[in-house]
C-alpha positions as CSV (number, residue, x, y, z in Angstrom):
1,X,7.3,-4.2,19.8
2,X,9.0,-1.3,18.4
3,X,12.0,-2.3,18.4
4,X,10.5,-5.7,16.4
5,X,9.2,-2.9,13.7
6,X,12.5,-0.7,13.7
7,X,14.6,-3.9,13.0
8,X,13.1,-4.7,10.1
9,X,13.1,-1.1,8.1
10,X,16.1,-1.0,5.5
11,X,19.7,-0.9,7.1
12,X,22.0,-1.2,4.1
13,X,23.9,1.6,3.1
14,X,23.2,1.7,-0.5
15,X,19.0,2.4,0.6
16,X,19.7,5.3,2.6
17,X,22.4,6.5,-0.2
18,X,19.6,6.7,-2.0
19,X,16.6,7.4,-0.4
20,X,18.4,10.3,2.3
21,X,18.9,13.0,-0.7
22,X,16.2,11.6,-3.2
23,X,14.2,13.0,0.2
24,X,15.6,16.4,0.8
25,X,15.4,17.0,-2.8
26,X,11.6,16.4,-2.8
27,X,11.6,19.0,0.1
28,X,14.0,20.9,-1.8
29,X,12.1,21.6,-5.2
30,X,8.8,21.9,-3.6
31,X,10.1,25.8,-1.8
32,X,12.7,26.4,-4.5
33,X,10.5,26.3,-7.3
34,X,6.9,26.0,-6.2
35,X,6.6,22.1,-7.3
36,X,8.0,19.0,-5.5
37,X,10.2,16.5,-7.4
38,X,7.4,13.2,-6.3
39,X,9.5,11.1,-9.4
40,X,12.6,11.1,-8.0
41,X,12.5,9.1,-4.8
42,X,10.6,5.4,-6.1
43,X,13.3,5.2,-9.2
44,X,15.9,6.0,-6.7
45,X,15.2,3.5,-4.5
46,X,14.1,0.9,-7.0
47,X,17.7,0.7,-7.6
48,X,18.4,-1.0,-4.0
49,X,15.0,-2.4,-3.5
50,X,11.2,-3.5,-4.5
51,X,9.5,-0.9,-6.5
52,X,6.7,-1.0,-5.0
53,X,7.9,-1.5,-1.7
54,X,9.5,2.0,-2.6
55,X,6.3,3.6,-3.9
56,X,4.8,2.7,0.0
57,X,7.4,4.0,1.4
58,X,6.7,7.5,-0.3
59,X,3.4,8.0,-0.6
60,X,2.7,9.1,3.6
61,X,5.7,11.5,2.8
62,X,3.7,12.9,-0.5
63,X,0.7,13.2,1.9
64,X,1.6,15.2,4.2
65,X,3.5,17.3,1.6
66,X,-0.1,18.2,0.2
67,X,-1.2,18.7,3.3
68,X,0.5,22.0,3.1
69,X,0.2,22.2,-0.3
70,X,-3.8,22.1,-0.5
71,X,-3.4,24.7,2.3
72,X,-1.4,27.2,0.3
73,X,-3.9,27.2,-2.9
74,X,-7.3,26.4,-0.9
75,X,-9.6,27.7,-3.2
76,X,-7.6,29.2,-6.3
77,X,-8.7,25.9,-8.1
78,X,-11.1,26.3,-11.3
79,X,-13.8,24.0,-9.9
80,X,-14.9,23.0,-13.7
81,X,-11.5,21.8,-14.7
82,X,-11.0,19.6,-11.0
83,X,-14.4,18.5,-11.7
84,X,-13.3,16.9,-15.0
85,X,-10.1,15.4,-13.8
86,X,-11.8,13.8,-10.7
87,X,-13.4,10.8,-12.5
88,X,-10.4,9.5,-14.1
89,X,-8.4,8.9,-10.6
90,X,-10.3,5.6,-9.9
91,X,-9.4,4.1,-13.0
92,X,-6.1,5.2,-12.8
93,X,-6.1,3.7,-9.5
94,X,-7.6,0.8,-10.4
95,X,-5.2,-0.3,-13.2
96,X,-2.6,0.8,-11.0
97,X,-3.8,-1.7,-8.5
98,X,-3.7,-4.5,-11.1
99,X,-0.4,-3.7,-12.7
100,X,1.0,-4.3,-8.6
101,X,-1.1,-7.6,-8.3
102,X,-0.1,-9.4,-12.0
103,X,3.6,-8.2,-11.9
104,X,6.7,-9.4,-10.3
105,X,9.4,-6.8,-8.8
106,X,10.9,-7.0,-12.2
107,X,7.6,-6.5,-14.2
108,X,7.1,-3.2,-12.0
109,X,10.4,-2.1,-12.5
110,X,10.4,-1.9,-16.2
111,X,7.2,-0.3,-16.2
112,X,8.6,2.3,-13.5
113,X,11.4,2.6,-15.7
114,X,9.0,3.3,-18.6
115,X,7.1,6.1,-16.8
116,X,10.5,7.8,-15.7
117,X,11.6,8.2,-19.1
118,X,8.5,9.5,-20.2
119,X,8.6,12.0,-17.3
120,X,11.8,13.2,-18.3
121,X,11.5,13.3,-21.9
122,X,8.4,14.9,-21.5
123,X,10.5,18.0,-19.9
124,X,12.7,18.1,-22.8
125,X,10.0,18.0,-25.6
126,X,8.6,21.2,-23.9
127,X,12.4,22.6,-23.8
128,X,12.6,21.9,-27.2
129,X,9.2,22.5,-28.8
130,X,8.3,25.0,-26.0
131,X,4.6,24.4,-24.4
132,X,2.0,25.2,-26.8
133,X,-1.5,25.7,-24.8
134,X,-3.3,27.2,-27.6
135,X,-6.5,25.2,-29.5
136,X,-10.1,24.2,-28.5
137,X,-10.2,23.0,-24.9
138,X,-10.5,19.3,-25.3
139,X,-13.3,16.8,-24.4
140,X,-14.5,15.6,-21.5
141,X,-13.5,12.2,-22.2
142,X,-10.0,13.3,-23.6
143,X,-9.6,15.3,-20.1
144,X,-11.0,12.4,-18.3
145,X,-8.5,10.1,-20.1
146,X,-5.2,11.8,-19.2
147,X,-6.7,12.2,-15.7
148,X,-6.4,8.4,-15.5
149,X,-3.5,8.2,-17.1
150,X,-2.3,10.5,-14.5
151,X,-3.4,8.8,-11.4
152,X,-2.1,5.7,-13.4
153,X,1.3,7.1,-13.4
154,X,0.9,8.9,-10.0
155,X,0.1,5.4,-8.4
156,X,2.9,3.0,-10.3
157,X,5.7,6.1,-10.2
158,X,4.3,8.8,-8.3
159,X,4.9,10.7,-11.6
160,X,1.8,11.9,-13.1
161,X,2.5,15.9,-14.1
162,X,3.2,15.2,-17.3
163,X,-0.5,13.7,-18.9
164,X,-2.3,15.9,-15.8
165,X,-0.5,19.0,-17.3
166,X,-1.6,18.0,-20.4
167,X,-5.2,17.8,-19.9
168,X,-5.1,21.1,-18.1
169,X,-2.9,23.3,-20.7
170,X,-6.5,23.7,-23.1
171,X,-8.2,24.9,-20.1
172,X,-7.0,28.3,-20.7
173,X,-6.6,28.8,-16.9
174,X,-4.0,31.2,-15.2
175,X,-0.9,30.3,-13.3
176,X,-2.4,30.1,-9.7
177,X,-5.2,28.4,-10.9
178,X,-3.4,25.7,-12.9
179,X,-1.1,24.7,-10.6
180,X,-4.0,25.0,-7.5
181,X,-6.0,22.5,-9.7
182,X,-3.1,20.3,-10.7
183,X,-2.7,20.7,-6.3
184,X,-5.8,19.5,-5.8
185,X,-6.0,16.6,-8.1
186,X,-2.9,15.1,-6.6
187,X,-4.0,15.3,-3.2
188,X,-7.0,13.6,-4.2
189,X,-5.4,11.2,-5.8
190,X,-2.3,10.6,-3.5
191,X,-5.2,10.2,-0.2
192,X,-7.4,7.7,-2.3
193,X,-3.8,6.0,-3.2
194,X,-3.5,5.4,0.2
195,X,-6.8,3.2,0.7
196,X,-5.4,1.2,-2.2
197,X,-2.0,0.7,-1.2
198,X,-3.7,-0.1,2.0
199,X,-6.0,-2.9,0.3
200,X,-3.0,-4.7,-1.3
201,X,-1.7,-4.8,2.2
202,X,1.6,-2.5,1.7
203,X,1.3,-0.3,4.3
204,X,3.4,-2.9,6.4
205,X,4.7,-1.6,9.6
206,X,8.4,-1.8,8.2
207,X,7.1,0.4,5.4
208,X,5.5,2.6,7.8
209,X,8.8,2.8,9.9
210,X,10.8,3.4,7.0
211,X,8.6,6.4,6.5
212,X,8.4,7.6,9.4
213,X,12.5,7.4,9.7
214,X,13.2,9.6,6.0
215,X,10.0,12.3,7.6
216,X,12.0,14.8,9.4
217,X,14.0,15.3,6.3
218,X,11.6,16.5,4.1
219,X,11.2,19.7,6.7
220,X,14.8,19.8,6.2
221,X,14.1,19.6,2.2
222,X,12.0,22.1,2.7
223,X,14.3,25.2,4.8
224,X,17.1,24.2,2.3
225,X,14.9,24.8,-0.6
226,X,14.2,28.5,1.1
227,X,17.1,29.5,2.2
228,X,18.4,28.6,-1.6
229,X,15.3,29.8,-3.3
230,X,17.6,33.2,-4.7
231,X,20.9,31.5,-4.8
232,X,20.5,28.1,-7.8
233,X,18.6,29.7,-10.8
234,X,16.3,27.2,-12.1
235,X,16.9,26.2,-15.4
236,X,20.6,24.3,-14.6
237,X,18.8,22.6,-11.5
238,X,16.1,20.8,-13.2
239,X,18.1,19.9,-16.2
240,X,20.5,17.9,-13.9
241,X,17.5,16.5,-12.6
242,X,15.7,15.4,-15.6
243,X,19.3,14.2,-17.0
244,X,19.9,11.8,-14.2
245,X,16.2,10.9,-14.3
246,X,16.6,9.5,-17.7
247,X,20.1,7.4,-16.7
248,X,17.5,6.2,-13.9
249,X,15.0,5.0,-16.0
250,X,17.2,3.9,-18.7
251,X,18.7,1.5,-16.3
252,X,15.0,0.7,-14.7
253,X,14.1,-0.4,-17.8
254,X,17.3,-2.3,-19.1
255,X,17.3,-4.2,-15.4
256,X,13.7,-5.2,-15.7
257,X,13.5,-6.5,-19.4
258,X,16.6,-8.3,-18.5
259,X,15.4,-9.7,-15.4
260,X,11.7,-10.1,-16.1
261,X,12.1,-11.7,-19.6
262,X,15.4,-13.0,-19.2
């Protein structure tokens, strides 16, 4: 039986190319710079193979990631702001479930490809703009609305910072609180992501293998990221990240639209 489940995981070269230091990376950011890197493996490996089978692959790694995670910032949330993100993570969810049930591979793909530029750009607006958190704190619809749009993002890409951050900036909360909620709301999101994915029936044992095969590097990810933490400043690391993000979902993109309305 096992050996059934472990024959059918991905053995081409070009996946593991991929997915091995898309991986350790995730591992990597996540004790270098206090946040893991969750876009970077599924437009990685939607390069060599289905998006969505690459979003199932990643999500039990992301899960056990905020395992940890939750753990470090139990309780530095601000309850208000989690309590208005919360409701927007089912409709997120939801039109994250029908975006996988109407579209093909390609259709997903350009959509991925979509929400990878967005994630990247969005880094580069702040860069160049800088992050203005001043002004009224917005609605609760408008908060309730980028919450969705997050879990959207977090369920099709695994990319949702950018409109979570968003809604949070008005909040006026401090450091450990912003990031504990934006902690929180993720792990919600990502463990109610996997009844979904669960429903649409891609939690197949090859996926689950494949997961449990790239697992033991993210501990890897994760000492690397430490014993570094002092030695890469910052700044050079995520720009070469964001900059090969966007020649990611630049191609994303281009290979869908050509592909899905070709």
């Amino acid at each position: 039986m096992l050996s059934e489940i472990f024959a059918d995981i991905p053995s081409d070269f070009a996946f593991y190319a991929a997915a091995v230091p898309a991986v350790i990376l995730l591992g990597m950011t996540k004790t270098l710079f206090g946040g893991g890197f969750g876009a970077l493996i599924v437009p990685l490996l939607a390069l060599v193979t289905s998006p969505i089978q690459a979003a199932a692959i990643q999500l039990p790694l992301l899960a056990v990631m905020d395992i940890f995670a939750v753990r470090a910032y139990w309780g530095k949330w601000d309850r208000r702001a989690l309590l208005l993100m919360l409701p927007g993570i089912p409709i997120g969810l939801a039109a994250g479930a029908l975006t996988f049930s109407i579209l093909d591979a390609d259709g997903v793909r350009f959509v991925l490809g979509v929400i990878t530029l967005g994630f990247a750009l969005n880094y580069w607006r702040h860069r160049w703009l800088g992050n203005r958190t001043g002004g009224d704190r917005l609605s609760r619809t408008a908060v309730g609305g980028l919450a969705a749009m997050a879990a959207y993002s977090s369920f099709v890409a695994h990319a949702g910072s950018p409109p979570a951050q968003m809604a949070m900036l008005r909040e006026g909360l401090g450091k450990t609180a912003f990031v504990a909620t934006l902690v929180a709301f993720f792990a919600a999101t990502n463990y109610a992501k996997l009844g979904v994915y669960a429903g649409l029936g891609l939690f197949t044992l090859p996926n689950l293998a494949t997961s449990a095969v790239l697992a033991p590097l993210i501990p890897l990810g994760l000492w690397l990221g430490l014993v570094l933490h002092d030695r890469i400043p910052q700044e050079p690391f995520f720009k070469a990240l964001y900059a090969f993000l966007i020649l990611i979902g630049g191609k994303l993109v281009w290979d869908g639209a050509v592909l899905w309305w070709g």
